[in-house]
VOSETI-24242 format. One record per residue (C-alpha): residue number from 1; residue in one letter; z, x, y. Coordinates in nm, 3 decimals, m for minus. Each point is the difference from the previous one (the first is absolute). Layout:
N
<i->NUM; aa->a; up->Z; east->X; north->Y>
...
***
This chain:
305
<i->1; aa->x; up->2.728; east->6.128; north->4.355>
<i->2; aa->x; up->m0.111; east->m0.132; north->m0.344>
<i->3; aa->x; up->m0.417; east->0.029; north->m0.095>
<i->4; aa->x; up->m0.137; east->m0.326; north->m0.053>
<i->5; aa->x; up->m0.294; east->m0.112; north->m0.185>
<i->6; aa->x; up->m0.327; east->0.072; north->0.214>
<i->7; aa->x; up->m0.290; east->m0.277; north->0.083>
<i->8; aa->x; up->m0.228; east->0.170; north->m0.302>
<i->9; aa->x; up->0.242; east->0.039; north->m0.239>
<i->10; aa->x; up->0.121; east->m0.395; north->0.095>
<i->11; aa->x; up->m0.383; east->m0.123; north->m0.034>
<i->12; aa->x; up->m0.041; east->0.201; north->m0.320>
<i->13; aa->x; up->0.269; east->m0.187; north->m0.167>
<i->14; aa->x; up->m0.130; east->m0.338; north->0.096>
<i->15; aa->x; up->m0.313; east->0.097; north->m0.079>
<i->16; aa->x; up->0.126; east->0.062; north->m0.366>
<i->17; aa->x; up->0.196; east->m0.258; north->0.021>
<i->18; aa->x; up->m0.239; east->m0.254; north->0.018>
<i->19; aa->x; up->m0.247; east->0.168; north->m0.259>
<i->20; aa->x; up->0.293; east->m0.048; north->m0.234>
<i->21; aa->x; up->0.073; east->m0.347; north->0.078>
<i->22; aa->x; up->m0.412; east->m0.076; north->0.033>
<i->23; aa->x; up->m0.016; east->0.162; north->m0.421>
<i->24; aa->x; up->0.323; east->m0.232; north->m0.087>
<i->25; aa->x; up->m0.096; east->m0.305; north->0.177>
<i->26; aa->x; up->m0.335; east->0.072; north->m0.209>
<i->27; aa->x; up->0.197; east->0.009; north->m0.320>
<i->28; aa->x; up->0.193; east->m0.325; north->0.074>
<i->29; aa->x; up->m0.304; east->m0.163; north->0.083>
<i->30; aa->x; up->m0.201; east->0.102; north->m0.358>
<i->31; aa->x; up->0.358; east->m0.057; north->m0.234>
<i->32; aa->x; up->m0.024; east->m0.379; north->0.198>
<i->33; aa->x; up->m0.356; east->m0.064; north->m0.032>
<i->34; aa->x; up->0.040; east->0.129; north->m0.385>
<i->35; aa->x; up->0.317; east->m0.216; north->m0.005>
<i->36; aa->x; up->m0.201; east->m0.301; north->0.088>
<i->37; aa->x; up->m0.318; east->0.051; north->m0.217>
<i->38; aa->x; up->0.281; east->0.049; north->m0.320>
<i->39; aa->x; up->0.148; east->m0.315; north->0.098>
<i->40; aa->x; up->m0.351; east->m0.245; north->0.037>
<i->41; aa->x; up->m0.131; east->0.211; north->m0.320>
<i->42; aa->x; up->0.368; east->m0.079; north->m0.195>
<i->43; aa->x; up->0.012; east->m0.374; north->0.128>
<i->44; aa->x; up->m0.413; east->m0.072; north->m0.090>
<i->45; aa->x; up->0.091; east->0.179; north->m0.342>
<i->46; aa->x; up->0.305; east->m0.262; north->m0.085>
<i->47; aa->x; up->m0.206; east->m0.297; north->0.114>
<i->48; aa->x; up->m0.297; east->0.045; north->m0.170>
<i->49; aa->x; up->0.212; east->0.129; north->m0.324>
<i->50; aa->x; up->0.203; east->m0.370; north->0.064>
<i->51; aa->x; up->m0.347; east->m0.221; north->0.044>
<i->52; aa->x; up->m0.184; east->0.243; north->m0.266>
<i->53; aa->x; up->0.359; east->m0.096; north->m0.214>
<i->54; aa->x; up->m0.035; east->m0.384; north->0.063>
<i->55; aa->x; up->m0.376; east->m0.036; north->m0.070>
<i->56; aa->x; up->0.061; east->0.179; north->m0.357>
<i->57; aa->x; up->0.271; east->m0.180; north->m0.073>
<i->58; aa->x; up->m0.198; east->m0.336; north->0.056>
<i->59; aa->x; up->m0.292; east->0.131; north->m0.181>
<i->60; aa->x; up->0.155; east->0.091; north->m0.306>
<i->61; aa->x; up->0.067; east->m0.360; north->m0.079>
<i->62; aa->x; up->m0.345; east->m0.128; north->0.076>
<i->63; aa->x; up->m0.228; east->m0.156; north->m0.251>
<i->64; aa->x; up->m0.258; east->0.228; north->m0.052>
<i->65; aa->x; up->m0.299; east->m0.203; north->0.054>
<i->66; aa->x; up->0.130; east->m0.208; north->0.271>
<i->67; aa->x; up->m0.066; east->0.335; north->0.257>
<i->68; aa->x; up->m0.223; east->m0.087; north->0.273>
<i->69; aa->x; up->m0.147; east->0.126; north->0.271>
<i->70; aa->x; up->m0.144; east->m0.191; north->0.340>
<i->71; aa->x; up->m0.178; east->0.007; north->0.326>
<i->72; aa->x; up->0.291; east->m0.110; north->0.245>
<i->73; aa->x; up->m0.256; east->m0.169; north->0.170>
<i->74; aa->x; up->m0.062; east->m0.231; north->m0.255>
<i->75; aa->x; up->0.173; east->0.067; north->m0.284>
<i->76; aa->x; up->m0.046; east->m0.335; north->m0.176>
<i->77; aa->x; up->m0.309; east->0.072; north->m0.031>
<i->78; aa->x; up->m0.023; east->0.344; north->0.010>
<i->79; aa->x; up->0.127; east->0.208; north->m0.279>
<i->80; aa->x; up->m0.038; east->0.283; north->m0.233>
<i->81; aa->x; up->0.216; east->0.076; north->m0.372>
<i->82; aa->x; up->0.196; east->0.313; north->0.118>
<i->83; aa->x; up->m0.159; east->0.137; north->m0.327>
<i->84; aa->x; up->m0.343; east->0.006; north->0.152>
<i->85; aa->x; up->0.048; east->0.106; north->0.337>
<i->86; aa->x; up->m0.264; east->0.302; north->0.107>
<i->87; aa->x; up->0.120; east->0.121; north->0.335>
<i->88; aa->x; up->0.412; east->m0.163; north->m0.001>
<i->89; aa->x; up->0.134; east->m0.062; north->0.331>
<i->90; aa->x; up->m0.324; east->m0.002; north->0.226>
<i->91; aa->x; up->m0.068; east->m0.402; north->m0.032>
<i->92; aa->x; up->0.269; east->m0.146; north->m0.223>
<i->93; aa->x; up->0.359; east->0.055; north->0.132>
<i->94; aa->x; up->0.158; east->m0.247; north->m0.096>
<i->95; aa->x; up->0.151; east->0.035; north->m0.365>
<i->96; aa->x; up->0.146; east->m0.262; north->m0.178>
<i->97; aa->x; up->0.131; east->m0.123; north->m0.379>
<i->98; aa->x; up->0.229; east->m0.195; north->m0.164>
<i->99; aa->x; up->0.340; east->0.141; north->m0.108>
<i->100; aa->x; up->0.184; east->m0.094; north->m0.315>
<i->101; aa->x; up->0.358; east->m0.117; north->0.031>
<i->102; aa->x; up->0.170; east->0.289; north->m0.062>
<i->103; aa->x; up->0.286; east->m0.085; north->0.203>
<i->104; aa->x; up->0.172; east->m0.272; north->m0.253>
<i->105; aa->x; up->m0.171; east->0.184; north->m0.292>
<i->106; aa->x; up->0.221; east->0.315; north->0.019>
<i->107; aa->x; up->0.265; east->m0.115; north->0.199>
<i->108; aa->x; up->0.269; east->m0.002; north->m0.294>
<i->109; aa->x; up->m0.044; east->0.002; north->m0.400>
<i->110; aa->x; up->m0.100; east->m0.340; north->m0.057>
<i->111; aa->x; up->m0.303; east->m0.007; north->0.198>
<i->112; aa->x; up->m0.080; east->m0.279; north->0.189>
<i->113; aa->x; up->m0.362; east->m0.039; north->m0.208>
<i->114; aa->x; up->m0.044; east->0.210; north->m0.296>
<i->115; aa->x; up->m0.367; east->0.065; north->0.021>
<i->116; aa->x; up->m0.012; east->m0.142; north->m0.358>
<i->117; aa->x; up->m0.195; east->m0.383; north->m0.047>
<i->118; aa->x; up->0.019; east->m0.065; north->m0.379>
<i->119; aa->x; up->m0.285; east->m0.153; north->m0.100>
<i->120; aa->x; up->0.114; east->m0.192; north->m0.298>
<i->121; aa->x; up->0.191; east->m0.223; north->0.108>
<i->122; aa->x; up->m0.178; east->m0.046; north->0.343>
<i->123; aa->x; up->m0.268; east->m0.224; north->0.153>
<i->124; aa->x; up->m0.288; east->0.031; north->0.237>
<i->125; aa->x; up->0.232; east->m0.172; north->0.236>
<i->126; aa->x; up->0.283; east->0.225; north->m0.004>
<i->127; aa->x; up->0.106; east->0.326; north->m0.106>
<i->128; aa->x; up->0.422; east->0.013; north->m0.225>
<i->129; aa->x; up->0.094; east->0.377; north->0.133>
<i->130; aa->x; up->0.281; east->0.059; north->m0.225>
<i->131; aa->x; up->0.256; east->0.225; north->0.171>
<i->132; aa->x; up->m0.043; east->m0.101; north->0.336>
<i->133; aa->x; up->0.224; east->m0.180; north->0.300>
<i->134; aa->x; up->m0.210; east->m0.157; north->0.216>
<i->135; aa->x; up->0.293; east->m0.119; north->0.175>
<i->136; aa->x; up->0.041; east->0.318; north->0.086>
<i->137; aa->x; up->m0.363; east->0.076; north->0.136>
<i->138; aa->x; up->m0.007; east->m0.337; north->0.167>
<i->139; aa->x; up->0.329; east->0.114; north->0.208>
<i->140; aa->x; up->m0.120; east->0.362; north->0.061>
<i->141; aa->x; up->m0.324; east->m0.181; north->0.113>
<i->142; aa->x; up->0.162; east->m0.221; north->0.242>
<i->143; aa->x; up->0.218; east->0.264; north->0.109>
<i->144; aa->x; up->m0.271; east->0.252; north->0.073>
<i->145; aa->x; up->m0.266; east->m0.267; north->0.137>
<i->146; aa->x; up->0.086; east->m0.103; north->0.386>
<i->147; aa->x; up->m0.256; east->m0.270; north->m0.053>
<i->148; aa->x; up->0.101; east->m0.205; north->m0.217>
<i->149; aa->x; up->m0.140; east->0.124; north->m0.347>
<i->150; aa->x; up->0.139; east->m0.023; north->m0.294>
<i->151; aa->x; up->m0.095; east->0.039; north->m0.409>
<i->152; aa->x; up->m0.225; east->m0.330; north->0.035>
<i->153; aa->x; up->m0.206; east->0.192; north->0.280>
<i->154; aa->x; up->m0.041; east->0.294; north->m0.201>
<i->155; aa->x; up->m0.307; east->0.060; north->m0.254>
<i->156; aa->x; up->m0.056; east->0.147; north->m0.310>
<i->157; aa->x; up->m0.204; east->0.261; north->m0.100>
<i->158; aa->x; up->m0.048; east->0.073; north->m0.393>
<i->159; aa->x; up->m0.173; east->0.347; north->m0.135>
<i->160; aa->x; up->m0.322; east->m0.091; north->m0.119>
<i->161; aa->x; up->m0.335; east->0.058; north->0.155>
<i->162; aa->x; up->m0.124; east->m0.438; north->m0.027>
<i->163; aa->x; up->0.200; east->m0.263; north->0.211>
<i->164; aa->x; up->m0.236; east->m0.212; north->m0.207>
<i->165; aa->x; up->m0.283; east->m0.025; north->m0.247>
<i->166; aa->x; up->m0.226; east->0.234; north->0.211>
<i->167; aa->x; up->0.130; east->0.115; north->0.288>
<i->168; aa->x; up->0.211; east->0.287; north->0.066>
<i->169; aa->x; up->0.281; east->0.048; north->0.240>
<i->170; aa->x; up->m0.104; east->0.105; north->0.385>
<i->171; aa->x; up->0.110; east->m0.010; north->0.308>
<i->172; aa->x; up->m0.214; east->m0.248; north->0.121>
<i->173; aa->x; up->0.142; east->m0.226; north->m0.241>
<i->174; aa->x; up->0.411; east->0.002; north->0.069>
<i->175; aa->x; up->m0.142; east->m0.045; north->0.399>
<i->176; aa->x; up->0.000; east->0.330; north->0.144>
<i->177; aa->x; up->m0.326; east->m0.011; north->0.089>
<i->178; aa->x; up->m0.295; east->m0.265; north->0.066>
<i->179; aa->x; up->m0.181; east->m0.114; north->m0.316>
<i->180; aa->x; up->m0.282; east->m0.229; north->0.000>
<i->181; aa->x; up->0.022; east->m0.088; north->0.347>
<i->182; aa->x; up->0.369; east->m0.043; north->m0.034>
<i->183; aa->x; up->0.381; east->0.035; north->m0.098>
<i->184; aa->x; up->m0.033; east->0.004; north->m0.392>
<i->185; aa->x; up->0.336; east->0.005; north->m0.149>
<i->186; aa->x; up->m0.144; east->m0.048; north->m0.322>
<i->187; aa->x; up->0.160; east->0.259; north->m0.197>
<i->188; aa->x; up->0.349; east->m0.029; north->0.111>
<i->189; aa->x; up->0.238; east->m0.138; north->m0.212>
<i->190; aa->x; up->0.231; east->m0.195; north->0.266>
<i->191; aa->x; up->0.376; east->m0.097; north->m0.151>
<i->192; aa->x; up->0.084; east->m0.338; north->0.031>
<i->193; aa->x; up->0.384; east->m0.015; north->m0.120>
<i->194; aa->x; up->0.187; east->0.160; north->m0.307>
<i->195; aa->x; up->0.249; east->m0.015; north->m0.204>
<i->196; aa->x; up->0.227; east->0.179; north->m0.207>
<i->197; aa->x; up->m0.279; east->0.309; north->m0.123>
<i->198; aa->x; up->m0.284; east->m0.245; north->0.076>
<i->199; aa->x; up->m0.247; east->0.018; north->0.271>
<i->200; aa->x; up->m0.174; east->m0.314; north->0.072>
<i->201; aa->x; up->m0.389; east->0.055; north->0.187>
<i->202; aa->x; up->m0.106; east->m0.222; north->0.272>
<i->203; aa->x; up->m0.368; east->0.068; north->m0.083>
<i->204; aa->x; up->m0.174; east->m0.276; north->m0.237>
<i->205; aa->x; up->m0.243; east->0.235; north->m0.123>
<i->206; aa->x; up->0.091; east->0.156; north->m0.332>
<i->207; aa->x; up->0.073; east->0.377; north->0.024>
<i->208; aa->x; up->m0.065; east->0.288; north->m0.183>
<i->209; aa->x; up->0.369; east->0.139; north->m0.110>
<i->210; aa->x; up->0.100; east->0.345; north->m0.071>
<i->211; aa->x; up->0.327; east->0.131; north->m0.146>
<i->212; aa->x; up->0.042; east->0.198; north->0.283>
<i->213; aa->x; up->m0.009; east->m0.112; north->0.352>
<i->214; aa->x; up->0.099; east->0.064; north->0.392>
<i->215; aa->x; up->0.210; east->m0.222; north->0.207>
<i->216; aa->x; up->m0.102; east->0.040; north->0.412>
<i->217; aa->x; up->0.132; east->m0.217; north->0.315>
<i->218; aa->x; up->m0.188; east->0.205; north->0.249>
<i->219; aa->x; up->m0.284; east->0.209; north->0.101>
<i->220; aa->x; up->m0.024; east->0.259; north->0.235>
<i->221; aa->x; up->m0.210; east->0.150; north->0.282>
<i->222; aa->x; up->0.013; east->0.366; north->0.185>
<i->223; aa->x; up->m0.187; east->m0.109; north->0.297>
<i->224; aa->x; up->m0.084; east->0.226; north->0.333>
<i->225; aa->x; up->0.072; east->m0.215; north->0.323>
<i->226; aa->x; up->0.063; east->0.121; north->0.373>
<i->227; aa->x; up->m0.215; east->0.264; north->0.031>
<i->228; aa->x; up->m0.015; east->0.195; north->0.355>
<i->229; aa->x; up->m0.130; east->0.295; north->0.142>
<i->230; aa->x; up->0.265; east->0.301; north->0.103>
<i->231; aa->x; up->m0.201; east->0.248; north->0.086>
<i->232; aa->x; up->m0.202; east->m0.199; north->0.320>
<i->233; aa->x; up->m0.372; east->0.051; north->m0.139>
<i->234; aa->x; up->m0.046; east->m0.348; north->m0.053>
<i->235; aa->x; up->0.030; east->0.003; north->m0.402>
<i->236; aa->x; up->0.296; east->m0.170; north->m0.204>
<i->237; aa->x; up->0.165; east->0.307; north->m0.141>
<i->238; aa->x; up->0.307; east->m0.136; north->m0.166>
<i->239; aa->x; up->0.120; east->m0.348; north->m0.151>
<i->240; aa->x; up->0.272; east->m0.146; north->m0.142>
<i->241; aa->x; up->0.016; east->m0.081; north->m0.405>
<i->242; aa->x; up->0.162; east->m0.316; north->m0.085>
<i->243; aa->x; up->0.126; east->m0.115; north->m0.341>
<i->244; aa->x; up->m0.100; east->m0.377; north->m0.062>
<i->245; aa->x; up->0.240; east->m0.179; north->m0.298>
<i->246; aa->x; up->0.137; east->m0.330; north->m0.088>
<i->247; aa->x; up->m0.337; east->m0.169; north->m0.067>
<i->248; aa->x; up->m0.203; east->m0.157; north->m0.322>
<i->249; aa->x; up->m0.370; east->0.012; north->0.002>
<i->250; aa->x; up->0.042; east->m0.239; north->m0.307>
<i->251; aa->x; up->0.098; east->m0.287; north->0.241>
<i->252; aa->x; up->m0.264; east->0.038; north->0.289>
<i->253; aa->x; up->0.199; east->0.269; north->0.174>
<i->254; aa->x; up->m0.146; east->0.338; north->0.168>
<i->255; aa->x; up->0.204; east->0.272; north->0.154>
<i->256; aa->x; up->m0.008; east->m0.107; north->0.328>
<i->257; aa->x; up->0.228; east->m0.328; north->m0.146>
<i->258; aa->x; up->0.274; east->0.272; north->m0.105>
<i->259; aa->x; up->0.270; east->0.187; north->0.112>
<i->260; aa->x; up->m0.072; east->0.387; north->0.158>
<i->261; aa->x; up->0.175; east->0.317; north->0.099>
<i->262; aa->x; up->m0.067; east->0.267; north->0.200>
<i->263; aa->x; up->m0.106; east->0.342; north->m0.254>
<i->264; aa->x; up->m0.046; east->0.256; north->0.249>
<i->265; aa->x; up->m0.176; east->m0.004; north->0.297>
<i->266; aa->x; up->m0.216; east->0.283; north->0.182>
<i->267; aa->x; up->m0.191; east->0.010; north->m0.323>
<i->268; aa->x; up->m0.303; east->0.157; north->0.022>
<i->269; aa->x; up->m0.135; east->0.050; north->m0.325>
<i->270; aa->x; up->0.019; east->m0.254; north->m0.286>
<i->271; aa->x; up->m0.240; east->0.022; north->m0.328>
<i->272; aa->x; up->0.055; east->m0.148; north->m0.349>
<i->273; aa->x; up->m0.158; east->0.021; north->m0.328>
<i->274; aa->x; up->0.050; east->m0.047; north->m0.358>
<i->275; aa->x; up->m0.160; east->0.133; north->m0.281>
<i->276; aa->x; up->0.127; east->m0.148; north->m0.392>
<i->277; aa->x; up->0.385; east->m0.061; north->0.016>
<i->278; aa->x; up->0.037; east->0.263; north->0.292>
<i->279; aa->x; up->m0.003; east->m0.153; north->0.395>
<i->280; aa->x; up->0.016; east->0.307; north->0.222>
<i->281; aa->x; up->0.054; east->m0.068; north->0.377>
<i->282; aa->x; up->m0.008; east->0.244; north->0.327>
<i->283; aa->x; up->0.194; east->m0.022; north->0.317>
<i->284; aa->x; up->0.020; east->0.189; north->0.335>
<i->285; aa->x; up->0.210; east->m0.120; north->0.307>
<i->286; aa->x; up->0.021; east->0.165; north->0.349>
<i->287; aa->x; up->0.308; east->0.093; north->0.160>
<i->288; aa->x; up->m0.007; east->0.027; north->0.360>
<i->289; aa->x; up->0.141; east->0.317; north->0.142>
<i->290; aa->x; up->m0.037; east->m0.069; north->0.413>
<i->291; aa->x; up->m0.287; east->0.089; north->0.178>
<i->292; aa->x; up->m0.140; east->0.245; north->m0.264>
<i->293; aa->x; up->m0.182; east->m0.105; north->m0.307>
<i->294; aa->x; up->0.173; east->m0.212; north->m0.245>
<i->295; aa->x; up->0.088; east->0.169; north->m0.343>
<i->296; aa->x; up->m0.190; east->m0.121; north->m0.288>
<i->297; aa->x; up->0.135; east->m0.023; north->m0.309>
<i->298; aa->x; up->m0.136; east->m0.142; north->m0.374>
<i->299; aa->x; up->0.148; east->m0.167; north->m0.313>
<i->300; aa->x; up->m0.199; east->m0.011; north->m0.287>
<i->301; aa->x; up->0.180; east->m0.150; north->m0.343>
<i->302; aa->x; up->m0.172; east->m0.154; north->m0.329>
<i->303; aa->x; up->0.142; east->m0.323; north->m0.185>
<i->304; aa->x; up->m0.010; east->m0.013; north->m0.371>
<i->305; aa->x; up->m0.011; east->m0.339; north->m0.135>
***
């Protein structure tokens, strides 16, 4: 007869068995839960690097002193310079400019508009741009534009501080913003045709020229929409951020008229402000991880104009 293993010995070895399996089932769990909070933390990181990556590269065509910031729920009306904001991000969210046509501008060589108006030989009606192809801007124009727009759509902006004899160049005045009870598109410089290096105005009244100047066919908007609450206390935590393009205060037109496209959404933490040629902007998004608490993670980059 052969000695087999007794009952003790038998429950011993389960017994240690499952301590074992209890400390590595332990282990699996934590690498897995550490797996997953890696993952949301990597994939937050590349979206908010990609939005945080979009917004800059918008800004750092904007004309400076077209930056504004407004109350979303009325931000005709509403507004603030991004300049003089004293607490950014608590009332005005929505931030908005106009962006110079960099697109046809530094799309080959010959840019599509040079930048240079010489004054000599031009008019208060119209600007000769030697070394330009506004062929070429009109066609990148139409290209990019999925409404229509082309060069005659577009307006000029020239680098002085008067649009005329006393006033100076705000955004209340190219229509961003109400002015005297109103859309004032006063200071805009709307194209009406050109040709050859020539650009023709569409605006009767005579304008202030400068030998240097900014071409634009759209303005844009980062504006927070969809917001929702993810944590069930009854508060909108997160929201989306939408980009708003493809529309010219200059003719009548606010954001709402253009195009948009999703940023990033979860967002839950968007503040803007500028200070001389230097916007600086902040984001955070939340990336859901299950049932525990979402991870949390910031962007923070500055824009020198």
């Amino acid at each position: 007869m052969k000695r087999g293993f007794s009952m003790v010995e038998l429950i011993f070895v389960i017994i240690v068995l499952g301590i074992v399996a209890s400390i590595g089932a332990s282990i699996i769990s934590k690498a897995f839960e550490t797996h997953i909070v890696q993952k949301a933390t990597h994939n937050a990181a590349i979206k908010t690097e990609l939005a945080a990556l979009q917004i800059s590269n918008r800004l750092s065509h904007a004309i400076p002193w077209t930056l504004v910031a407004k109350n979303p729920t009325n931000p005709f009306n509403d507004f603030q310079i991004v300049s003089r904001l004293t607490i950014p991000g608590e009332i005005y969210t929505i931030l908005e400019w106009v962006g110079v046509d960099n697109d046809s501008f530094s799309a080959r060589s010959t840019p599509g508009w040079s930048g240079f108006c010489d004054i000599d030989t031009s008019t208060p009606a119209e600007c000769t741009s030697p070394g330009s192809d506004f062929d070429f801007t009109d066609t990148v124009i139409q290209n990019l534009s999925r409404r229509g727009a082309d060069i005659t759509n577009s307006a000029i902006f020239f680098k002085t501080s008067d649009f005329n004899s006393t006033l100076a160049y705000d955004p209340g005045c190219i229509g961003l913003v109400a002015r005297g009870g109103g859309a004032d598109t006063s200071c805009a410089v709307g194209i009406d045709s050109y040709a050859g290096e020539t650009l023709n105005f569409n605006n009767a009244t005579p304008k202030i020229r400068a030998e240097h100047y900014a071409l634009s066919w759209s303005a844009y908007a980062i504006v927070p929409e969809n917001f929702r609450d993810i944590d069930g206390d009854g508060v909108a935590d997160v929201w989306d951020l939408m980009l708003y393009y493809d529309y010219r205060p200059w003719e009548g037109e606010q954001f709402r008229n253009g195009r948009n496209a999703l940023l990033i959404n979860n967002v839950s933490v968007f503040k803007f402000t500028a200070s001389a040629n230097t916007i600086r902007f902040k984001l955070c998004i939340q990336q859901p991880i299950g049932e525990a608490n979402p991870i949390t993670l910031c962007k923070e980059k500055a824009v020198i104009r």
